[in-house]
C-alpha positions as CSV (number, residue, x, y, z in Angstrom):
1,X,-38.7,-90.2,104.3
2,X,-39.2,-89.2,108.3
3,X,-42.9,-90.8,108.1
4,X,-41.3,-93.9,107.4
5,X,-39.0,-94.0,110.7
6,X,-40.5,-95.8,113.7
7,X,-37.3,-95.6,115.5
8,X,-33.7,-93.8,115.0
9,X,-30.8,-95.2,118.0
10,X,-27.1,-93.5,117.6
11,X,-24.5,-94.7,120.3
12,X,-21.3,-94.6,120.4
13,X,-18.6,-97.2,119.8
14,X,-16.0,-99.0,122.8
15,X,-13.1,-97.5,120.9
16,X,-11.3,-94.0,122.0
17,X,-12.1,-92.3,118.6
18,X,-15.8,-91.0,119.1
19,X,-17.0,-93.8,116.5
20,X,-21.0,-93.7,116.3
21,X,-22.9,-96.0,115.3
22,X,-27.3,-95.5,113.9
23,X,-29.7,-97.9,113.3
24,X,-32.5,-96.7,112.4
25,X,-35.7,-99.2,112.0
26,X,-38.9,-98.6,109.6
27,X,-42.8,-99.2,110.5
28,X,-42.3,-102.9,108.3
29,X,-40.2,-105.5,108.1
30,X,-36.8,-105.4,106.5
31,X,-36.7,-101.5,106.3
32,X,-33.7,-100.2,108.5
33,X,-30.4,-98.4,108.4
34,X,-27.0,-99.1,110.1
35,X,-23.7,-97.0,109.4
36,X,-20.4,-97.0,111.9
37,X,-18.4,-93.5,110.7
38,X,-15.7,-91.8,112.9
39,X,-17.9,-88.4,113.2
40,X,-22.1,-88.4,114.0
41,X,-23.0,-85.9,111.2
42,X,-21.1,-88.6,108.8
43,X,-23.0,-91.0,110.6
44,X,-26.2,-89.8,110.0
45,X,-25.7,-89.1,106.6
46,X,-24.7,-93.1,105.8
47,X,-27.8,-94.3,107.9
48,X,-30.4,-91.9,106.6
49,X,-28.8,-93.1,102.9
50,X,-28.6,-97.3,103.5
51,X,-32.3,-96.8,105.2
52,X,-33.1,-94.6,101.9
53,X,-31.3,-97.3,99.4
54,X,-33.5,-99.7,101.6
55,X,-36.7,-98.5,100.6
56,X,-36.3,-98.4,97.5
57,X,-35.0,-101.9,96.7
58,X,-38.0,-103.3,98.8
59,X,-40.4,-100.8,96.8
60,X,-39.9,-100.4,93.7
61,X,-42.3,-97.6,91.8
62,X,-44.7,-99.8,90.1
63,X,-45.2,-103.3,89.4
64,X,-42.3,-104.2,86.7
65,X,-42.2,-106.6,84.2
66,X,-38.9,-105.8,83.0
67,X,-35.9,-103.2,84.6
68,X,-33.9,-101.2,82.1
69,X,-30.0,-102.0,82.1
70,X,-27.4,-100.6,80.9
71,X,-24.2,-102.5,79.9
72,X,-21.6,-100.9,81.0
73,X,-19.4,-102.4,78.1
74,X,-20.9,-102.1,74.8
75,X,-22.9,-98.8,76.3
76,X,-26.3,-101.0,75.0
77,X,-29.7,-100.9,77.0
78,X,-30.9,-104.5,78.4
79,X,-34.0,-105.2,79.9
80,X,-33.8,-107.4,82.8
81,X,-36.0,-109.3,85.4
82,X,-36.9,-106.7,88.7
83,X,-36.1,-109.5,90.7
84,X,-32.3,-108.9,89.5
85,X,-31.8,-105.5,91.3
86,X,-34.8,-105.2,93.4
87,X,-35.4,-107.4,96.6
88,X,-38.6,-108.4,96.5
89,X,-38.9,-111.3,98.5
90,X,-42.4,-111.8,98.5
91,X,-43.2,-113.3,95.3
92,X,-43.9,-116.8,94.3
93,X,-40.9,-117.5,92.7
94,X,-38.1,-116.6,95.1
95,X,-35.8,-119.4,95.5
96,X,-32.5,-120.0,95.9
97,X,-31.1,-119.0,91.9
98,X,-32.8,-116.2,92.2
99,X,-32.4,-114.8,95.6
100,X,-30.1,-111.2,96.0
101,X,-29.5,-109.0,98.4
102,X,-27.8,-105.0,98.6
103,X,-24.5,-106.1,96.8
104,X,-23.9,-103.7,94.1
105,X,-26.7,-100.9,95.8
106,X,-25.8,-97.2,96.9
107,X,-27.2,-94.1,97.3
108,X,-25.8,-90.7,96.9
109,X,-27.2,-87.1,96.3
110,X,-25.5,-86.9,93.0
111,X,-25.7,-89.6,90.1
112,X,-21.6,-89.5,89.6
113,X,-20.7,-90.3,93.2
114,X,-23.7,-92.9,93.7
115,X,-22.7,-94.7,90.2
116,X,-18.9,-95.0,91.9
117,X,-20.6,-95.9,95.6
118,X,-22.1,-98.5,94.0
119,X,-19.7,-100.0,91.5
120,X,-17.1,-100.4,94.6
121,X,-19.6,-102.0,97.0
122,X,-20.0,-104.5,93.7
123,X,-16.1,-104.9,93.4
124,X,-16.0,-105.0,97.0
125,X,-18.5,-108.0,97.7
126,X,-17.5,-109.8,94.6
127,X,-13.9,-109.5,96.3
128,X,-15.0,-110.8,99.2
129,X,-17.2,-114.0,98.1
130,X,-13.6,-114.8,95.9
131,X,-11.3,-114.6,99.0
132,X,-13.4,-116.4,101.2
133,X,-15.0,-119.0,99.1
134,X,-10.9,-120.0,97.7
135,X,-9.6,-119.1,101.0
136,X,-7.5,-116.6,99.4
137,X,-5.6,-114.1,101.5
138,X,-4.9,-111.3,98.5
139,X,-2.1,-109.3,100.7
140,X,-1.3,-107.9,104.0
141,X,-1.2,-104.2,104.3
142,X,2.3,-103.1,105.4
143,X,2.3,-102.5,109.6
144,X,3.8,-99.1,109.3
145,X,0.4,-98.2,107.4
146,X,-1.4,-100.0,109.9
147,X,0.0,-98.6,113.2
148,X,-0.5,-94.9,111.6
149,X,-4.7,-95.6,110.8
150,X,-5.8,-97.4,114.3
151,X,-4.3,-94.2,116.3
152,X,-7.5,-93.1,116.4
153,X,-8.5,-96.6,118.2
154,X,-6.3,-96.9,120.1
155,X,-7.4,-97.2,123.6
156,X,-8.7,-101.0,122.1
157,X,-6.4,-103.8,121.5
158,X,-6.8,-106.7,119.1
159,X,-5.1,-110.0,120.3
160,X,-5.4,-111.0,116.3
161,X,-5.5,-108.3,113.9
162,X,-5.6,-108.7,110.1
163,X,-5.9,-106.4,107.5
164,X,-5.9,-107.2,104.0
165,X,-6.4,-105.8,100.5
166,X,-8.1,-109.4,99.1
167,X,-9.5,-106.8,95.7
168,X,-9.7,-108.8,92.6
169,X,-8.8,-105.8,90.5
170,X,-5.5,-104.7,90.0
171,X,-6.9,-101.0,90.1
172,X,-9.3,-101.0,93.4
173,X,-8.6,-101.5,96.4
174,X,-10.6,-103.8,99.2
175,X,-9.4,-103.8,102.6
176,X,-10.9,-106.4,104.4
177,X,-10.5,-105.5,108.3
178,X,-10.8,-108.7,111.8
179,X,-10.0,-107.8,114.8
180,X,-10.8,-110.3,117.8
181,X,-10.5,-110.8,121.4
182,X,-11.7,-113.1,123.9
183,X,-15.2,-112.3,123.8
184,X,-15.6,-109.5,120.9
185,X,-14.9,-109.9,117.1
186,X,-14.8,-107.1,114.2
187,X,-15.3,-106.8,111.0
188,X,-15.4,-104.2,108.6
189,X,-14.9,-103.6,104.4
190,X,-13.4,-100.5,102.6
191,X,-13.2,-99.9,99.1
192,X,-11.4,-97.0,97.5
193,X,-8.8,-96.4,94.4
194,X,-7.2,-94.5,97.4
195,X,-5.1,-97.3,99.7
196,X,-5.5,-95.6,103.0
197,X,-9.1,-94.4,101.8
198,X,-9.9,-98.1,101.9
199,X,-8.3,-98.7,105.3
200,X,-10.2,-95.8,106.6
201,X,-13.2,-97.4,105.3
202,X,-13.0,-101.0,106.7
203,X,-12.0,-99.5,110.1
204,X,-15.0,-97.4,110.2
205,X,-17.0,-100.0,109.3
206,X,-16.0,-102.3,111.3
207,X,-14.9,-100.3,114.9
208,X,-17.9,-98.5,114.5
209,X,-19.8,-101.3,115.7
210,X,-20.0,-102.4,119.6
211,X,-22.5,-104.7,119.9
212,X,-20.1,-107.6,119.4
213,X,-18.9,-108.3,122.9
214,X,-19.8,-111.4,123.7
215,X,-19.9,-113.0,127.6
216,X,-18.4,-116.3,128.5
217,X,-21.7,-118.0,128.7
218,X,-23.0,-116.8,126.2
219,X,-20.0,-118.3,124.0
220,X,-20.3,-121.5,125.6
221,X,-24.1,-121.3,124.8
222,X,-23.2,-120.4,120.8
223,X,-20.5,-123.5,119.7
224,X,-23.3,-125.9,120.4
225,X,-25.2,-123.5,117.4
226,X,-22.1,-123.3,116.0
227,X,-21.3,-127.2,115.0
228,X,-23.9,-127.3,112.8
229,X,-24.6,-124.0,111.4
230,X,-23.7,-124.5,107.7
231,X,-26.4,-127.4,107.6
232,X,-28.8,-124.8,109.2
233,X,-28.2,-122.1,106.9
234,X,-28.5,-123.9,103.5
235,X,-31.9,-124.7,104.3
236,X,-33.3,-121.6,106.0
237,X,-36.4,-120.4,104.8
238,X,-35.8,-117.6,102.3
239,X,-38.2,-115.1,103.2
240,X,-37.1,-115.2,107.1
241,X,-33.2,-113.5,105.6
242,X,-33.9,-110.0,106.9
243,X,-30.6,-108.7,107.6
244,X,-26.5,-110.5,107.7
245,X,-26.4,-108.5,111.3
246,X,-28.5,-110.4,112.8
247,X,-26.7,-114.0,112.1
248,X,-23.5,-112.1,112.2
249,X,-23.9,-110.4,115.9
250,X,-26.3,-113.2,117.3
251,X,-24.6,-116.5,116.5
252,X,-20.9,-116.4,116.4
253,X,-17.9,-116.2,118.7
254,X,-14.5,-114.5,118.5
255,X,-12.9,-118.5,117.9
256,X,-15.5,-118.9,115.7
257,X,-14.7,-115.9,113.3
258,X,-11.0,-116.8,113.8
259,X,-11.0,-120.0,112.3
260,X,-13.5,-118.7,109.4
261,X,-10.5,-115.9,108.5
262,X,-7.5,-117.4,109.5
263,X,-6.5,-117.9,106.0
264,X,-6.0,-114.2,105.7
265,X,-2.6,-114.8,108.1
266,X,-1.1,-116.7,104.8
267,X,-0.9,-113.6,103.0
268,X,2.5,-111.8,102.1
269,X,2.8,-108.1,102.5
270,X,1.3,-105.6,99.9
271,X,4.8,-104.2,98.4
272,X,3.5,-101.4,96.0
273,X,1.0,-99.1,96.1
274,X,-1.4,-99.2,93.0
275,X,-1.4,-96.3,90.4
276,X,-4.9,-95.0,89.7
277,X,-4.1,-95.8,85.4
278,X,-7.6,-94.0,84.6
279,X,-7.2,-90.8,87.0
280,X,-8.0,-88.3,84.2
281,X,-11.4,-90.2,82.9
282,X,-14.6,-90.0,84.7
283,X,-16.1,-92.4,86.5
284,X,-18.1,-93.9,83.5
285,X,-14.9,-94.5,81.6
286,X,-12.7,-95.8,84.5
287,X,-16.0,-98.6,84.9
288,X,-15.6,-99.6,81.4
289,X,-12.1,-99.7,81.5
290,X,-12.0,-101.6,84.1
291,X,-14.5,-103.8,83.3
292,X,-12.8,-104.8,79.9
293,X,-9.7,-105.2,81.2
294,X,-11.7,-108.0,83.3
295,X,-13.8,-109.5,80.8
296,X,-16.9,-108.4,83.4
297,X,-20.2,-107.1,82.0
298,X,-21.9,-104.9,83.9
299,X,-25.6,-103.7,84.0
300,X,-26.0,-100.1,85.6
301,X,-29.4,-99.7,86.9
302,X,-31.1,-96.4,88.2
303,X,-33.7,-97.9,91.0
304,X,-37.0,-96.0,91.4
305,X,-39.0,-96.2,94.3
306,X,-42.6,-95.0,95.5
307,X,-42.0,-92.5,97.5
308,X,-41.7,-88.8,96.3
309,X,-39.8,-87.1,98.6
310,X,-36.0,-88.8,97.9
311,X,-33.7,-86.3,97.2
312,X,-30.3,-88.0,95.8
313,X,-29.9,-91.6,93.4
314,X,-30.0,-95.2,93.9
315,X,-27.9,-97.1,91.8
316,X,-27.2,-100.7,91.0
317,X,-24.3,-103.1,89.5
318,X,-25.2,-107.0,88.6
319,X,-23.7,-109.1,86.2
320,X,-24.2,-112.1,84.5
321,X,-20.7,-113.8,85.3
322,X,-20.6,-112.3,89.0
323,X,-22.0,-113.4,92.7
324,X,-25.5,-111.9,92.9
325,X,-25.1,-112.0,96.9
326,X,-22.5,-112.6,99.7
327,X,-24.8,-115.3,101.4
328,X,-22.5,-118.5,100.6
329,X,-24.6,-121.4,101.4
330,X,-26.5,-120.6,98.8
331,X,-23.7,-119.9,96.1
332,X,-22.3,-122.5,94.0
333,X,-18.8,-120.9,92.9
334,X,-19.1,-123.0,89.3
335,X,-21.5,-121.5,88.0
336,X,-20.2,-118.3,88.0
337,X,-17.1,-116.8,86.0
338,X,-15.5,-114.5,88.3
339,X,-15.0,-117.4,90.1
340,X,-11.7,-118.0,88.3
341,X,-10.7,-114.8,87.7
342,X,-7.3,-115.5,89.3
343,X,-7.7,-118.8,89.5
344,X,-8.4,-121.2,87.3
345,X,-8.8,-124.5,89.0
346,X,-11.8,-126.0,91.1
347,X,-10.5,-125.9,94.8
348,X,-13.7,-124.0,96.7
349,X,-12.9,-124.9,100.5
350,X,-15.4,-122.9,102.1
351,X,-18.0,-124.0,99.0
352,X,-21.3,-124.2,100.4
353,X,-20.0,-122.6,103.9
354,X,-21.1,-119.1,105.7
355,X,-19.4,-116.4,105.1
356,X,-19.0,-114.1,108.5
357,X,-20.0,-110.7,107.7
358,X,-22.6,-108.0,108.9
């Protein structure tokens, strides 16, 4: 994969812990890695993987007519459209029912851990899209818990802090992390059957990254953006979506991604910890369980790319009833099922708004 790096950066984070953060760009559009972890080697490895999972979903091995899927459910294989699980952009028909983007994607050296990477980054976006698109806050995690994981932050202080667990399955945990300040914002996402595992997670995504300070003028210079940004977004061109970052680190302000996430503040505290009810079944199992349990379908899909020297899997969760991406203004909460997973009523307040994330 090196002859496809034009450039690798690693710098470290404004936070006490030595958090790094890599980006690491390829020689075409589209093709990069970014990963915020508390330790460089860890660092690396999450870089080198997202610019890895990357690839692949940008090039797939051959020119597809159908993807093989397998439901998850009834243990069945499906044959689905590429466009479904790869992101390819380019074609003719890309358009807003069928655009995607990485939700539902990991890599890992070994098939087991990649197929559970990937069915939490699925839980975890769908999770997300919910809480935001309802404005539902899920529940605050306890500040005992709290104090005890930002130790290793804390030379940086928040002025509004919130960290919730908004999963949408009783079994998983998603920790969705916002720190702000007067001229920086954060935020990160953790997934994990493991409470502080998740915590750890959204932390790391979300300290790791620095970039986010923002100057007065530059603020000032934003809110005029800022007024109408939802307009703007809805009809951007499709093929100019490169990367979330870019919108996310570019555009906004700290009162920006306060108002966005303010909703979270309405949450009451997380009381008990949840029991991991499958611990004894493999990962396989605990999906289907799971997924039952949910009434969820989903397709597992092994992505295969051109390139020969890949050592490790990429992996990929979709459903019919779920979000295909996390990019709001083009999502249409109706039209889906999980959409009233918890809820069974049609109040969308953020329907057709951005959702802040990187």
């Amino acid at each position: 994969m090196t002859e496809l790096i034009k450039k690798l950066r690693i710098s470290n984070s404004i936070f006490e812990k030595d958090t790094s953060t890599i980006k690491i760009d390829g020689f075409f559009n589209a093709l990069l890695g970014v990963a915020n972890k508390l330790t460089l080697p860890d660092c690396l490895k999450s870089g080198i993987g997202e610019f890895t999972e990357r690839y692949i979903e940008l090039h797939p091995s051959n020119k597809l007519k159908k993807v093989a899927a397998l439901n998850i459910v009834d243990n069945k294989i499906n044959f689905i459209d590429p466009q479904k699980v790869y992101l390819l952009r380019d074609t003719e028909n890309c358009n807003i029912n069928s655009f995607i983007d990485s939700s539902g994607t990991a890599y890992f050296t070994n098939v087991e851990d990649a197929i559970k990477k990937a069915f939490f980054e699925f839980i975890e976006r769908q999770s997300l899209v919910y809480s935001f698109l309802r404005e539902w806050p899920g529940k605050k995690i306890n500040k005992g818990v709290i104090h005890n994981q930002l130790k290793p932050y804390s030379k940086f202080k928040f002025s509004c802090l919130m960290i919730n667990d908004i999963s949408i399955i009783k079994d998983i945990y998603v920790i969705l992390f916002v720190g702000i300040n007067r001229n920086s914002y954060n935020v990160g996402l953790g997934t994990d059957f493991n409470l502080l595992t998740a915590i750890n997670n959204a932390l790391a995504e979300g300290m790791g990254n620095s970039p986010f300070y923002v100057s007065d003028n530059e603020i000032e210079k934003r809110n005029k953006l800022l007024n109408t940004l939802d307009y703007h977004l809805k009809y951007i061109d499709l093929q100019s979506i490169e990367s979330y970052s870019m919108i996310f680190s570019n555009w906004l302000t700290p009162k920006y991604i306060l108002k966005k996430f303010n909703y979270l503040n309405k949450a009451s505290v997380l009381e008990n910890k949840k029991e991991d009810s499958y611990v004894s079944l493999s990962i396989i199992e605990k999906i289907k369980r799971i997924s039952m349990e949910n009434s969820i379908k989903p397709y597992l899909t092994f992505l295969n790319g051109k390139s020969e020297n890949i050592r490790g899997t990429v992996m990929h969760f979709s459903a019919k009833e779920a979000y295909p991406h996390i990019f709001t203004p083009f999502i249409n909460p109706n039209n889906y099922k999980i959409s009233y997973l918890l809820h069974s009523n049609n109040n969308f307040p953020n329907k057709y708004k951005y959702l802040p994330f990187p």
